[in-house]
Backbone as a chain_set.jsonl record, in Angstrom:
{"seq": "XXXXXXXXXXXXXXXXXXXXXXXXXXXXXXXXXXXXXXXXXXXXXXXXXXXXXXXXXXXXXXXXXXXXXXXXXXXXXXXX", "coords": {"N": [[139.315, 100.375, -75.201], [136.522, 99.102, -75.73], [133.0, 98.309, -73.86], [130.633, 95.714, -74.152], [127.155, 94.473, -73.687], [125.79, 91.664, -72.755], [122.865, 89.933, -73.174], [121.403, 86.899, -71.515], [119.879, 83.706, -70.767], [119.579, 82.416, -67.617], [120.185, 80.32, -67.49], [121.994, 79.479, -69.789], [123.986, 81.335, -68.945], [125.065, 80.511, -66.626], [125.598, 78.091, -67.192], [127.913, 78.537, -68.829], [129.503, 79.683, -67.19], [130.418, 77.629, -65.698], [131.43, 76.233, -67.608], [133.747, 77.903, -68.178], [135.287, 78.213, -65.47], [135.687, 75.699, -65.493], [138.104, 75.526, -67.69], [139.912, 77.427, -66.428], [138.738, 80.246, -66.391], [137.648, 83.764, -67.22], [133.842, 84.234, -67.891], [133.809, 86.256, -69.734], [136.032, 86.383, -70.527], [136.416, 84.096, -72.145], [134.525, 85.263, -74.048], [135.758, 87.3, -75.105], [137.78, 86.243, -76.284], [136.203, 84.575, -78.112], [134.883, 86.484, -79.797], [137.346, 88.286, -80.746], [138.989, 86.244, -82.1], [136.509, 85.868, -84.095], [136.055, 88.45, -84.928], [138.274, 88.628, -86.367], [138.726, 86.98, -88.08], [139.054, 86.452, -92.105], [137.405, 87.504, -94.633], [135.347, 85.223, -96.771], [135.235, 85.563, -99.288], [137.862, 87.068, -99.396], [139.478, 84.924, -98.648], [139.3, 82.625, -100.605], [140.592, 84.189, -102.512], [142.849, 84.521, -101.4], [143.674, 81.712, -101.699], [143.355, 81.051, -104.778], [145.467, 83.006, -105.588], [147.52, 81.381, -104.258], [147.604, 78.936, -105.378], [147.729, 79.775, -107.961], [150.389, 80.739, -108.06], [151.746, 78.257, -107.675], [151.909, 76.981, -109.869], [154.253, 76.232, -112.091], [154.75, 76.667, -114.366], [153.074, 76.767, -117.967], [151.635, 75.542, -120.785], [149.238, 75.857, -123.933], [149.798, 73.908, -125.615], [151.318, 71.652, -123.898], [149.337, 69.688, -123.92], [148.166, 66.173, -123.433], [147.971, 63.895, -126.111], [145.193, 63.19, -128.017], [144.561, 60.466, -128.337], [146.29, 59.496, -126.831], [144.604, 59.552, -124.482], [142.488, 58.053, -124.2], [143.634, 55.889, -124.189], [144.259, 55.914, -121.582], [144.252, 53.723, -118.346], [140.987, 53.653, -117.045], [139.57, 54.502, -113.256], [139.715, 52.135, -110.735]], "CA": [[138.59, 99.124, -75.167], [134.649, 99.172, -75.433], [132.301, 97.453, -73.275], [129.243, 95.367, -74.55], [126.329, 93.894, -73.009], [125.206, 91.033, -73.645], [121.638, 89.31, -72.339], [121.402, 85.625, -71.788], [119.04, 83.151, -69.926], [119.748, 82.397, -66.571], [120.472, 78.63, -67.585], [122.973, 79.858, -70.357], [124.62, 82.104, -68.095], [125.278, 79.169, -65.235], [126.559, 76.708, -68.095], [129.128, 79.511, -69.406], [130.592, 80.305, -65.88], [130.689, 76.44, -65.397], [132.743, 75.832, -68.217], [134.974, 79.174, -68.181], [135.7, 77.819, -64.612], [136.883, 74.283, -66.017], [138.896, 76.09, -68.455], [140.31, 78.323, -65.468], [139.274, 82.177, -67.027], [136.209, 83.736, -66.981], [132.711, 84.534, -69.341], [134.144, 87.738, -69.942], [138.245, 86.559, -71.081], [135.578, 83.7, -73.437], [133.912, 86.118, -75.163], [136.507, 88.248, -75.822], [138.615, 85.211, -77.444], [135.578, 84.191, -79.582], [134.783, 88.006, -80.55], [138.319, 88.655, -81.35], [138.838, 85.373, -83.32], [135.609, 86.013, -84.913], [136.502, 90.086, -85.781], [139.679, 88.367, -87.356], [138.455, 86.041, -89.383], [139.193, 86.896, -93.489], [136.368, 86.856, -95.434], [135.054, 84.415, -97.776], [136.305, 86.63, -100.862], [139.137, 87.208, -99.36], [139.829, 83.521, -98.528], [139.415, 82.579, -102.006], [141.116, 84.917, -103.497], [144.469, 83.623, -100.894], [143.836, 80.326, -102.274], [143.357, 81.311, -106.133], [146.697, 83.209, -105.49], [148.541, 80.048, -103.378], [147.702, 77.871, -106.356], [148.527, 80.09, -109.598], [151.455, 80.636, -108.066], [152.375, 77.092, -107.465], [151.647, 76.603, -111.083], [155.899, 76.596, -112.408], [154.609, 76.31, -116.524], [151.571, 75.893, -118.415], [151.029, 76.086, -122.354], [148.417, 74.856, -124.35], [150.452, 72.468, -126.483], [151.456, 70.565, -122.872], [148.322, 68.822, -123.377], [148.352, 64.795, -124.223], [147.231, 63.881, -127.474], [143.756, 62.475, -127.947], [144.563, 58.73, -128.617], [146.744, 58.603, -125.632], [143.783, 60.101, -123.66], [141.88, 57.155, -124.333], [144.419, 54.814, -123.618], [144.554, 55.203, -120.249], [143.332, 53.28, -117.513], [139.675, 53.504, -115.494], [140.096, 54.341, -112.344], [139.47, 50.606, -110.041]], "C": [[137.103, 99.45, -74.99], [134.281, 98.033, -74.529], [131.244, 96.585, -74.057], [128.515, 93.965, -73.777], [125.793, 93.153, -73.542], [124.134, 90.416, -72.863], [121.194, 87.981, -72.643], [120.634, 85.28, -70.628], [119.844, 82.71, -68.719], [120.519, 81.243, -66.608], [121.568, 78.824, -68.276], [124.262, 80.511, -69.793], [125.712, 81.067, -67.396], [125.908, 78.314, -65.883], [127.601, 76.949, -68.426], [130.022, 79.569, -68.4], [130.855, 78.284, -65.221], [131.79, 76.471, -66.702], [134.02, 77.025, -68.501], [135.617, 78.718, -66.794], [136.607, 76.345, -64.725], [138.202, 74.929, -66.674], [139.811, 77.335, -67.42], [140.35, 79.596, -65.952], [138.077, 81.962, -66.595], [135.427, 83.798, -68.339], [133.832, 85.14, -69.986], [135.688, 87.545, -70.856], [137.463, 85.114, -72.313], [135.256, 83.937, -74.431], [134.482, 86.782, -75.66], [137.058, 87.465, -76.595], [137.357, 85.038, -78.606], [135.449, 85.542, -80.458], [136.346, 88.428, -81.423], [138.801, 87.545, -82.138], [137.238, 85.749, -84.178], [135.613, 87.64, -86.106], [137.637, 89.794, -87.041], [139.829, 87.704, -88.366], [138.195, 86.92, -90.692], [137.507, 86.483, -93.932], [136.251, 86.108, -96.492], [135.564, 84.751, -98.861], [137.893, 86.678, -100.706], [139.781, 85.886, -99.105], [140.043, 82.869, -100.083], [139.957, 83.093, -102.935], [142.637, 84.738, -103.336], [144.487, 82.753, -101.554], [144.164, 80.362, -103.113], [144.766, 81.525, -105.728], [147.699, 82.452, -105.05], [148.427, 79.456, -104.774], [147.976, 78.078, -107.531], [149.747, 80.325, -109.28], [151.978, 79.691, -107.589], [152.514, 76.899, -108.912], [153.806, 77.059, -111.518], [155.5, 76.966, -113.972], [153.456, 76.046, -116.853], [151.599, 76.277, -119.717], [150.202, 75.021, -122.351], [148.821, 73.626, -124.675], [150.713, 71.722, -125.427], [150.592, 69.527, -123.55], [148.552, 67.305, -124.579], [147.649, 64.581, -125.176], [146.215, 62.921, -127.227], [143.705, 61.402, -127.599], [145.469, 58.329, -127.489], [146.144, 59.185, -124.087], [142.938, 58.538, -123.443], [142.711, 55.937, -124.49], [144.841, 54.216, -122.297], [143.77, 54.43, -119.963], [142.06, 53.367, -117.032], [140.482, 53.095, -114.246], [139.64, 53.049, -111.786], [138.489, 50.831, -109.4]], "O": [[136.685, 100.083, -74.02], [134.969, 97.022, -74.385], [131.038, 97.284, -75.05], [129.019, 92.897, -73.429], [125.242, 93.378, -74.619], [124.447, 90.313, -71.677], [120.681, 87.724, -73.732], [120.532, 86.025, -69.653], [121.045, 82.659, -68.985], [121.471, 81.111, -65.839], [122.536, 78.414, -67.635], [125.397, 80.218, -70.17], [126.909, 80.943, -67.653], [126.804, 77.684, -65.321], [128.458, 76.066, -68.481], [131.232, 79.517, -68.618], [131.563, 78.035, -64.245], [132.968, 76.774, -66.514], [135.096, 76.758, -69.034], [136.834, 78.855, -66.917], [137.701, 76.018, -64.263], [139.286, 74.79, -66.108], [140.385, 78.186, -68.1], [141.405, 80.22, -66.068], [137.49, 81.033, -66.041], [135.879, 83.579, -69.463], [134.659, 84.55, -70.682], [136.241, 88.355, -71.6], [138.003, 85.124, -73.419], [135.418, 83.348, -75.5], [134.087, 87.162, -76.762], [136.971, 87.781, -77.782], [137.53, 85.325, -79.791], [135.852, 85.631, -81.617], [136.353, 88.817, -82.591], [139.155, 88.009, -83.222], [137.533, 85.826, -85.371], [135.359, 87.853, -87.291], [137.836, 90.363, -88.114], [140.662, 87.709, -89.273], [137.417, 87.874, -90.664], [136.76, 85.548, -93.643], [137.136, 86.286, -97.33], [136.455, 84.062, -99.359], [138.805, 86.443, -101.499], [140.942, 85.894, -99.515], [141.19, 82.725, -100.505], [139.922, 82.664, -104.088], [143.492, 84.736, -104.222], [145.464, 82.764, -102.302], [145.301, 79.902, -103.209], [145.431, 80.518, -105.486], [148.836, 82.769, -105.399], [149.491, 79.578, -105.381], [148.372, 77.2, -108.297], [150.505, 80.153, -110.234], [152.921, 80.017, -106.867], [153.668, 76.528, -109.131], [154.38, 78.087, -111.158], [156.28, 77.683, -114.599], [152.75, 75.237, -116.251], [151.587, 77.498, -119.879], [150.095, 73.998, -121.674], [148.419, 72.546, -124.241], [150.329, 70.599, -125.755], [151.133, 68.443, -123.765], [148.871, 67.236, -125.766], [146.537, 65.108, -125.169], [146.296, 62.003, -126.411], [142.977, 61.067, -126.665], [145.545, 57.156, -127.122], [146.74, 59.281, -123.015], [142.921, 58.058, -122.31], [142.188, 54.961, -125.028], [145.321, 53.157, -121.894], [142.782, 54.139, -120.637], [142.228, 52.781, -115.963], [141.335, 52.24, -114.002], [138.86, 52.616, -112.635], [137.974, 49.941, -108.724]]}, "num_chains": 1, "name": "protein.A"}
């Protein structure tokens, strides 16, 4: 486990150990949750690239020819 130091205003400090005390832990068991949710978080690329992959593979079928013919493109509705 590493250590790291971190340097905060006096006022910041006092607000942190107030609400780590509501929350019954301390700074110290805080910072480690946000640091280690924050280390864990996927990146943007890689988020997008889950998604892309969730949604082509929802896809069951796709050809071109599916697609509705012109004149009953322009038959539908407007949306309200």
């Amino acid at each position: 486990m590493k250590n790291i130091t971190v340097s905060v205003s006096e006022k910041v400090y006092r607000q942190a150990r107030i609400k780590a005390a509501e929350r019954d832990t301390s700074v110290s068991a805080v910072v480690r949750e946000f640091l280690i949710a924050f280390g864990g978080d996927e990146t943007d690329f890689s988020r997008r690239k889950r998604l892309q992959d969730e949604v082509i593979s929802s896809i069951v079928s796709f050809r071109g020819g599916d697609r509705e013919p012109r004149q009953k493109l322009y038959e539908r509705r407007a949306l309200p």
